[in-house]
N, C-alpha and C positions, 0 to 999 in steps of 0.2 A: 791415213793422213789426208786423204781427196776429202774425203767426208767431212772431217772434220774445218777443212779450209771453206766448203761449201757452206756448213754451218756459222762456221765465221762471217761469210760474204752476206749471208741469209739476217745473221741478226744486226750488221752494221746496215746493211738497205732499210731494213723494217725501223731501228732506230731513228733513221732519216725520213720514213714516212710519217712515224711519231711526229716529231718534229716539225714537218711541213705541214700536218694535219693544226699540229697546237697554233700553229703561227696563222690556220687559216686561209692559205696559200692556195688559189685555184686548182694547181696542178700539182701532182707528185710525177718530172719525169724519170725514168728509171732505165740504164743503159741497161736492160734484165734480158731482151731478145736472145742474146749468144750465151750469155753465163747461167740463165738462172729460165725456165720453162713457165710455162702459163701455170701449173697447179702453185705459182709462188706466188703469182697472182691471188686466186684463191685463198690462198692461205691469209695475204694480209689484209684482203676482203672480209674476210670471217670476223675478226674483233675492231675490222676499220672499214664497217662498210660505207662510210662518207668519203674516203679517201678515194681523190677522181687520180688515176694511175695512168699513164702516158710511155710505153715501152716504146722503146727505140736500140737499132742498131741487130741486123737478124731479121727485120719485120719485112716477109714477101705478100704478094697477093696471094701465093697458095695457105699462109695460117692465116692470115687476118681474122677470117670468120670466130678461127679458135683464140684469138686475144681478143677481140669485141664481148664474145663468150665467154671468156674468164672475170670480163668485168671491168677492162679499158674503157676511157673513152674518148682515148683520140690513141693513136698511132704514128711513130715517127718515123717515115720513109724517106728521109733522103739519099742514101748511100745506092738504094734497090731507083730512085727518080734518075740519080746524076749519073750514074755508070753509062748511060746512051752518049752522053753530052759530049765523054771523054772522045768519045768515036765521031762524035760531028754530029750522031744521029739523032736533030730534038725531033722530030716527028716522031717518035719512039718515047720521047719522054712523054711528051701527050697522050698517046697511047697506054702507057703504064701507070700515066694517074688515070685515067677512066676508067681503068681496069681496076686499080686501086678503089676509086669512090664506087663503084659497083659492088666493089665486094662489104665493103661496110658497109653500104646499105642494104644487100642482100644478109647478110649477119647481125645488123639491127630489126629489121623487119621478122627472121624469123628468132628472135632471140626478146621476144616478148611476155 
């Protein structure tokens, strides 16, 4: 029954990437971080390698490298930016995007 739901999740995303591809649409973003893994990426890379893919929601500094790598090319962090804020502490948010653009540059650089 998991599986088959997953399959479901799988071919309405991709349907939507269709579609955002046909329409031309700069970005495809994709709430995929929690539900759905980087080889899903892949997968809709394979017969839509035009499709520019933008996962959000799950996205830490410790995978970025592995979604840059699966074939992203932007990253939505703001749930992993704002959680310092709740606590007062932005010098912490600044700290977490540096860390942040480090890693995607470190993950472009070597994903050449």
């Amino acid at each position: 029954m998991a599986l088959q739901r997953l399959e479901t999740l799988e071919k309405i995303v991709t349907s939507g990437v269709v579609a955002v591809v046909r329409a031309e649409s700069a970005e495809q973003a994709c709430r995929i971080a929690d539900a759905l893994a980087r080889n899903f990426v892949k997968a809709v890379k394979g017969p839509l390698p035009h499709a520019s893919l933008m996962p959000t929601g799950g996205v830490t500094p410790e995978n970025v490298v592995e979604w840059i790598h699966a074939g992203c090319v932007a990253l939505g962090v703001g749930g992993s930016l704002t959680t310092s804020a709740k606590r007062g502490d932005f010098e912490a948010i600044t700290a977490q995007a540096q860390q942040f653009v480090a890693k995607v540059r470190e993950a472009r650089a070597s994903h050449k």
